[in-house]
C-alpha positions as CSV (number, residue, x, y, z in Angstrom):
1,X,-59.0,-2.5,-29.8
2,X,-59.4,0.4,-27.0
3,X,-60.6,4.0,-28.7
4,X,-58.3,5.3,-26.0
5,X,-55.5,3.8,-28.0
6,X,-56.1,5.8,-30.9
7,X,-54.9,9.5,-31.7
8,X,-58.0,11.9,-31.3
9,X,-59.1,15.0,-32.4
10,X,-60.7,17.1,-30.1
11,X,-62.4,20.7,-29.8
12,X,-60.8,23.2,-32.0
13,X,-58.7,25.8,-29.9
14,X,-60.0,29.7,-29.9
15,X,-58.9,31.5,-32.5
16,X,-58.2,28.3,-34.9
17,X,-61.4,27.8,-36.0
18,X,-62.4,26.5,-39.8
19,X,-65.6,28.1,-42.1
20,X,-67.1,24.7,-42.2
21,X,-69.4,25.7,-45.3
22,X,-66.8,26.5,-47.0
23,X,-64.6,23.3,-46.4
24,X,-68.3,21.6,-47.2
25,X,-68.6,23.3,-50.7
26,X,-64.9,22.5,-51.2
27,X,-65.3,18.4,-50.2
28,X,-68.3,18.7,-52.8
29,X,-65.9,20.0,-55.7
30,X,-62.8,17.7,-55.6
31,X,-64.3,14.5,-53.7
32,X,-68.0,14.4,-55.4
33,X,-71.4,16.2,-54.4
34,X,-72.1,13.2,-52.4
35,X,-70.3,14.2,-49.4
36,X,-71.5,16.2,-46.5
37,X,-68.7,18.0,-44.0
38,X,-70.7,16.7,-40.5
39,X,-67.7,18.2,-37.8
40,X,-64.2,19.6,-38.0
41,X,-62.1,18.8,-34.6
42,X,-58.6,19.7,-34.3
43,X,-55.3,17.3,-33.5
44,X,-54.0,18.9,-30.3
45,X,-50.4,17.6,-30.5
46,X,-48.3,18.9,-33.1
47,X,-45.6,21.7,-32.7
48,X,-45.9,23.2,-36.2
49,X,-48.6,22.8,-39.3
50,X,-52.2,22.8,-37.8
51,X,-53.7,19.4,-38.5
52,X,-57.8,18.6,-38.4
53,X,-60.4,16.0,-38.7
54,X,-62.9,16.5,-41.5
55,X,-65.8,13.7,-40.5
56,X,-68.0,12.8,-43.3
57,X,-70.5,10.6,-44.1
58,X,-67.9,8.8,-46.6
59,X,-65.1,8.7,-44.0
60,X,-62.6,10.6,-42.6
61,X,-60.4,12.9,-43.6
62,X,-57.1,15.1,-42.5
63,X,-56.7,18.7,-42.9
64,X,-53.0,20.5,-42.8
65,X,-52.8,24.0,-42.9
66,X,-49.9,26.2,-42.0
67,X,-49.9,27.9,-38.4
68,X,-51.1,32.0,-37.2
69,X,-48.0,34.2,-38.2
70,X,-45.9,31.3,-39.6
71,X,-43.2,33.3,-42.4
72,X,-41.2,30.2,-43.1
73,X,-42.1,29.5,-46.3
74,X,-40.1,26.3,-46.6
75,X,-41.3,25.0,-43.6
76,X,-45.0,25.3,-43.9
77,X,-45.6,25.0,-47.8
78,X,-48.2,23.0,-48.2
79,X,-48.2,22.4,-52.1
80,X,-44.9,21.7,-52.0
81,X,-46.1,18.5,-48.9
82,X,-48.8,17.5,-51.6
83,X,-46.7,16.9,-54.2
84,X,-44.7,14.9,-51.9
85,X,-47.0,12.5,-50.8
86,X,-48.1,11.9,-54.1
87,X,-44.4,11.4,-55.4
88,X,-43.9,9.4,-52.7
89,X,-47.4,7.0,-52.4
90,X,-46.5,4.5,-55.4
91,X,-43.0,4.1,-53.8
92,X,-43.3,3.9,-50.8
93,X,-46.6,2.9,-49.2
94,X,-46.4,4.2,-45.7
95,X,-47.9,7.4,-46.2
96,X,-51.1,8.8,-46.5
97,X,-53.0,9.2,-49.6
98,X,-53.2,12.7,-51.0
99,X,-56.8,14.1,-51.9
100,X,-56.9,17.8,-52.4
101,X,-54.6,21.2,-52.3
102,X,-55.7,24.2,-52.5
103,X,-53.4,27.6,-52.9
104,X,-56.1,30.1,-52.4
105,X,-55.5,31.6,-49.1
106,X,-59.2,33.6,-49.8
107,X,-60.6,30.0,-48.2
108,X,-59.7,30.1,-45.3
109,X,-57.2,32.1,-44.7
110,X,-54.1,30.6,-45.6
111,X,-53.4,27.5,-48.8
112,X,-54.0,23.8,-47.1
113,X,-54.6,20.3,-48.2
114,X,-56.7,17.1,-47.5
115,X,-55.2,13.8,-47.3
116,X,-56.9,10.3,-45.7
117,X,-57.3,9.9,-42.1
118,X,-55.0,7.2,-41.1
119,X,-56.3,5.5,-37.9
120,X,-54.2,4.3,-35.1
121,X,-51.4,4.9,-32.1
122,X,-49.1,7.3,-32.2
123,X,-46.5,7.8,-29.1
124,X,-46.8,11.1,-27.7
125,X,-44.9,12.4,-24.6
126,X,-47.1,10.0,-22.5
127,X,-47.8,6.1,-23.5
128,X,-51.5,5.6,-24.8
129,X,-53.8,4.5,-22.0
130,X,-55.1,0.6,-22.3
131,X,-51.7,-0.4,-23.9
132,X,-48.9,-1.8,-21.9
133,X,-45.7,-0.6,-23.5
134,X,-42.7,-2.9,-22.0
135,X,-39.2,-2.9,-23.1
136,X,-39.9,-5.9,-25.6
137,X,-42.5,-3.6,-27.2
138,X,-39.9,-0.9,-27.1
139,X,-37.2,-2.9,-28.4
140,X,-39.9,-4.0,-31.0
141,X,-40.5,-0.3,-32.3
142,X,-37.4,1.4,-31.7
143,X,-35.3,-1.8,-34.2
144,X,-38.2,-1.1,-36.8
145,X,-38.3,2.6,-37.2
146,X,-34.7,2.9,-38.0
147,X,-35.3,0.4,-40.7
148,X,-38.4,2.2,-41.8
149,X,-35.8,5.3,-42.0
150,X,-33.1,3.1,-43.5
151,X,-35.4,2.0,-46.0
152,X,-36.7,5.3,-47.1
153,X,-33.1,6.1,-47.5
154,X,-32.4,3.6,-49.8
155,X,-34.9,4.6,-52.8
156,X,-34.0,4.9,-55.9
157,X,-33.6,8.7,-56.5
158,X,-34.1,8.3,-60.5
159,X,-36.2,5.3,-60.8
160,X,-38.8,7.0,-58.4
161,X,-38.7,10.5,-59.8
162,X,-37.8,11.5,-56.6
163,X,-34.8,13.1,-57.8
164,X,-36.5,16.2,-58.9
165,X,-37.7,16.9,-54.9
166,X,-34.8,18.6,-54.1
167,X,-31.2,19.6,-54.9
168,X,-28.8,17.9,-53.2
169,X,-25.6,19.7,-54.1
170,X,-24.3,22.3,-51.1
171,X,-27.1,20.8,-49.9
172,X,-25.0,20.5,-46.0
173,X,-23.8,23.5,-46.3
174,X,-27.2,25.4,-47.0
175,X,-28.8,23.8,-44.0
176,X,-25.9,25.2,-42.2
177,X,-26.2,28.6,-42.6
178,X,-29.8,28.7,-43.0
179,X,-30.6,27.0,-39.9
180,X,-27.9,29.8,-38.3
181,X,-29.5,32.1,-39.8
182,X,-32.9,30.9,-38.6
183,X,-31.5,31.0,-35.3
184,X,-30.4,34.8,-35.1
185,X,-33.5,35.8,-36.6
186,X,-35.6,34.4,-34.5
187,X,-33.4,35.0,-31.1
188,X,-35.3,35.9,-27.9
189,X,-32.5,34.8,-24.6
190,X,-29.1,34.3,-24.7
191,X,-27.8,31.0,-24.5
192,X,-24.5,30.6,-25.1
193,X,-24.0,27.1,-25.9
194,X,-26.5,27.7,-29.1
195,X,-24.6,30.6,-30.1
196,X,-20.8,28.7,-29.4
197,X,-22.5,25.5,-31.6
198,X,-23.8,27.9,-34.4
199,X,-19.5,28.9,-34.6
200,X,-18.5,25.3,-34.5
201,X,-21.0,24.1,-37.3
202,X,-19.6,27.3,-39.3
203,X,-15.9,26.0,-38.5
204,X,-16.8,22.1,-39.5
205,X,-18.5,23.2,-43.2
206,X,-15.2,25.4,-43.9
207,X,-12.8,22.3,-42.6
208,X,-14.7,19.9,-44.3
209,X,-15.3,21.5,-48.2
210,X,-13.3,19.1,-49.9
211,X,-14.6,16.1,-47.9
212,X,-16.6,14.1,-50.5
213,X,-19.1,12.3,-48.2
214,X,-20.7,14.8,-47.7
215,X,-22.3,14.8,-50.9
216,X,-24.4,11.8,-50.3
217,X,-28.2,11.8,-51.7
218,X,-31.3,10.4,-50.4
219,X,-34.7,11.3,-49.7
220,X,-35.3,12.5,-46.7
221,X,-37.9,13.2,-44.1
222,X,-36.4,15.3,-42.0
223,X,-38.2,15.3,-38.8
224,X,-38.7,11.3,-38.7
225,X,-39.6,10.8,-34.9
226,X,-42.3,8.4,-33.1
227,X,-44.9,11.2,-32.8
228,X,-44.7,11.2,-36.5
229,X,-45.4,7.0,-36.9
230,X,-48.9,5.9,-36.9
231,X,-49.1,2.4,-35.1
232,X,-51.2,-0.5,-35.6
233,X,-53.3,-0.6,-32.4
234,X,-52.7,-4.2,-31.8
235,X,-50.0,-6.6,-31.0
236,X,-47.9,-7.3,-32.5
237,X,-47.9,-3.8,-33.3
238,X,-46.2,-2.2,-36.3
239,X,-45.8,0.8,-38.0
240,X,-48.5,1.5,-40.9
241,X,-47.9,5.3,-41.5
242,X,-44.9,8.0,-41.3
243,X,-46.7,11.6,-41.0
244,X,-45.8,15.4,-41.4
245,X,-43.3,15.2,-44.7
246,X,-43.5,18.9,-44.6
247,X,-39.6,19.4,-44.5
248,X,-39.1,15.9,-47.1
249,X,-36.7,16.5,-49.8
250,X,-33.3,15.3,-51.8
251,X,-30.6,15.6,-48.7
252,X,-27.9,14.2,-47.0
253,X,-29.4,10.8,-45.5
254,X,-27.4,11.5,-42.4
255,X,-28.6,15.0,-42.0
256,X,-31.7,12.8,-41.6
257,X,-30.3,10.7,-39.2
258,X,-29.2,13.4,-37.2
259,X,-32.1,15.4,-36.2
260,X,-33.5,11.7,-35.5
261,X,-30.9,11.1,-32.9
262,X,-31.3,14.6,-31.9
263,X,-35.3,13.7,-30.6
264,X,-33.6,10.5,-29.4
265,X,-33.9,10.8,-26.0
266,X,-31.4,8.9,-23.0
267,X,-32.5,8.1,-19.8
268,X,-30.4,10.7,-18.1
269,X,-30.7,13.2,-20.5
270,X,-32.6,16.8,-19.8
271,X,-36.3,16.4,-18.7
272,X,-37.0,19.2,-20.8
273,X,-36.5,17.0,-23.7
274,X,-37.5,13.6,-22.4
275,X,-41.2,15.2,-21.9
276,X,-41.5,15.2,-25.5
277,X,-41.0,11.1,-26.4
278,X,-40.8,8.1,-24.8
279,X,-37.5,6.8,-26.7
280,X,-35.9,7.4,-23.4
281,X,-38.1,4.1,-21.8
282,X,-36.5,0.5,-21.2
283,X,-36.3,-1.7,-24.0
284,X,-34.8,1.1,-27.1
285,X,-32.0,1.5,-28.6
286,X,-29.8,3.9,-27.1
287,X,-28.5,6.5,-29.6
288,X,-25.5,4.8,-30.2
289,X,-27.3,1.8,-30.5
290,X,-29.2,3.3,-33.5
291,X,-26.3,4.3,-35.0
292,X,-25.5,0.7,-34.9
293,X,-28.5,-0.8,-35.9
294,X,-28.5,2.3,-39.2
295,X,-25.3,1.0,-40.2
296,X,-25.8,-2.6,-40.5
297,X,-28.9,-2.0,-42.5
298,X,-27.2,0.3,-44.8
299,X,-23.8,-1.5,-45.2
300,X,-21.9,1.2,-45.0
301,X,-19.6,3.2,-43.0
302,X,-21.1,6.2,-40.7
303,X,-18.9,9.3,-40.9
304,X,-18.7,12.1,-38.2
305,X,-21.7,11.3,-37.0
306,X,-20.8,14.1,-34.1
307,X,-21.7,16.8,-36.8
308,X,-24.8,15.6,-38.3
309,X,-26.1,14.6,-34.3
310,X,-24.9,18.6,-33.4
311,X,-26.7,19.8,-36.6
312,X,-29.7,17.6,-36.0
313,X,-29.7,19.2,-31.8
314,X,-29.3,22.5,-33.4
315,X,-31.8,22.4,-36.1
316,X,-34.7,21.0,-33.6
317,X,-33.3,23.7,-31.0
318,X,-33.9,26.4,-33.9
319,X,-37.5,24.5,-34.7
320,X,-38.6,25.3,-30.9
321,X,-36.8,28.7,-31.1
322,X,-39.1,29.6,-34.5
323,X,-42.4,28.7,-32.7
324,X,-41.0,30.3,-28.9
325,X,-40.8,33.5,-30.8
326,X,-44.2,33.5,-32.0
327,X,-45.8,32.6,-28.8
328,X,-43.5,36.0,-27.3
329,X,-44.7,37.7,-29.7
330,X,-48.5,36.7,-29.0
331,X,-49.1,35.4,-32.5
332,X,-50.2,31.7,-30.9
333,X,-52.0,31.2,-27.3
334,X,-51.1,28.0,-27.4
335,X,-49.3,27.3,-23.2
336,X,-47.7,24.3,-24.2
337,X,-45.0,26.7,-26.3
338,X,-44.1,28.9,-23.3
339,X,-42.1,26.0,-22.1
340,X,-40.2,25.8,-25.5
341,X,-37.2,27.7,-24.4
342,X,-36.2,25.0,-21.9
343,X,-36.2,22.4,-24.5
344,X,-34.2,25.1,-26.7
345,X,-31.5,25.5,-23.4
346,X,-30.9,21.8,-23.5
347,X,-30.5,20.7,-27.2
348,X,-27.7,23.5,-26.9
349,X,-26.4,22.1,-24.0
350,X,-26.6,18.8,-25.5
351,X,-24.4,19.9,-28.5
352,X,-22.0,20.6,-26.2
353,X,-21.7,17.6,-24.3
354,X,-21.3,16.1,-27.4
355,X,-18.7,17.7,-28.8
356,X,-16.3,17.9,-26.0
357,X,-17.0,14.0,-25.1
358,X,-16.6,12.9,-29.0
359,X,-19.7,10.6,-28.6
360,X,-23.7,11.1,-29.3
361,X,-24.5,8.9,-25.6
362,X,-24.3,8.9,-22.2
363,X,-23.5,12.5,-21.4
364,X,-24.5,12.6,-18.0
């Protein structure tokens, strides 16, 4: 096993710094006065919650906070990501274990929560050095996170207690307009093809109200992507983690799937978007290709999956949009998000493209 291989932490970034005695005194009072807080680094990737190392001398730990100037109170609620993973954990092992939340923002400065450090590979916009990553490992990875997906689908709402997560009824039609809403609110450019997709999603909700698959329940992640899958960090490798259940709840299952496709890169799509993942490389499923693979696992038929892959573009176009504006605004120095709007451009374009072609591949 290479170190290289593994996700690190590094220096924290100005400004994003943690009171360290405070975190100390805190480990002390829900872990045991045993433990001693010896660094705090930060996990540079992430576009959204900021997420750090606590290294102790009984092991490590993760720490998930919400973002400088965040206001999107369902997207960054960290009690409410708690009580998830501990719903979750005796269900479905591949998460990690919840410790600690905290709601006193007095802390440091906003509520967070500590969970275990899970160790291992995770595949960012550029493939982990020391690891050769062919299509066979591709094919590998890209067949077994659909059926992690497909599997998380499939609990049992009411023998878990997972039923109580979320409501699922309008639930289509609220992310709808609140994602539209999102959108206007947080508008910096005109793009048209954002605002002419925001009117079509509008036209498909009033079209489709009597249209009873769309009541469909599952739990959901909602931003299930490979930069949220902890791999082992040898072959044959496999997943042993799914990360940031921030946005989890009771929903459509292929709401789910849609913002999935939506990170779903093609070869030939936008290199705005390919810089983000590597599901664009030889050897994975295409996006049509994971439609396939989805519906064999499920056994059932896959309805206008054109909407739910336009939501799931405009939704992660509206993500990138949230976070753009704060970085306009000055609220976060962090570069990587003045590139945002590029990636914003091309999920609308993408939505688009799909829409007029009737298909979710090949657009180019």
């Amino acid at each position: 096993m290479s170190k290289s291989t593994i996700d690190s932490a590094v220096s924290i970034r100005a400004g994003e710094e943690l009171n360290s005695e405070i975190l100390d005194q805190f480990l002390k009072r829900t872990i045991g006065n045993t433990i001693e807080l010896k660094a705090i680094k930060q996990f540079p990737s992430g576009y959204s919650n900021l997420t750090y190392l606590l290294e102790t001398n009984e092991g490590e730990f993760v720490l998930r906070k919400p973002p400088h100037g965040a206001n999107i109170k369902g997207g960054h609620d960290m009690e409410r990501e708690f009580k998830v993973l501990s719903a979750l954990k005796p269900v479905f092992p591949f998460v990690p274990n919840p410790v600690a939340f905290e709601a006193d923002e007095n802390l440091i400065g906003t509520p967070f929560y500590i969970m275990e450090r899970i160790s291992g590979m995770i595949l960012r916009a550029q493939p982990p050095k020391g690891v050769e990553l062919n299509s066979e490992f591709f094919q590998s990875i890209s067949h077994s996170s659909i059926e992690l997906l497909s599997k998380l689908h499939q609990l049992d709402l009411q023998e878990t207690g997972l039923a109580q997560m979320g409501k699922p009824e309008g639930y289509v039609q609220r992310q709808v307009e609140g994602w539209v809403k999102r959108y206007f609110n947080a508008k910096t450019d005109e793009l048209k093809e954002m605002e002419a997709t925001a009117e079509w999603l509008g036209d498909w909700i009033k079209s489709n109200e009597e249209n009873s698959s769309i009541n469909k329940a599952s739990f959901i992640h909602n931003d299930f992507k490979y930069d949220n899958l902890v791999l082992t960090t040898e072959s044959p490798y496999s997943i042993k983690a799914v990360l940031d259940w921030e946005m989890a709840t009771v929903g459509h299952p292929l709401m789910d799937l849609g913002t999935s496709l939506a990170y779903w890169c093609e070869e030939n799509d936008h290199p705005a978007l390919k810089a983000f993942n590597l599901t664009w490389m030889p050897g994975n499923l295409t996006r049509e290709g994971v439609i396939k693979h989805y519906q064999d696992l499920s056994k059932s038929d896959i309805d206008d999956i054109i909407f739910y892959y336009v939501f799931g573009c405009f939704k992660v176009a509206v993500i990138g949009q949230q976070i753009y504006a704060r970085f306009k605004k000055g609220l976060t120095k962090d570069p990587r998000f003045a590139a945002l709007i590029h990636v914003i451009d091309a999920c609308g374009k993408n939505t688009q493209m799909a829409i007029k072609n009737n298909r979710i591949s090949n657009f180019y």
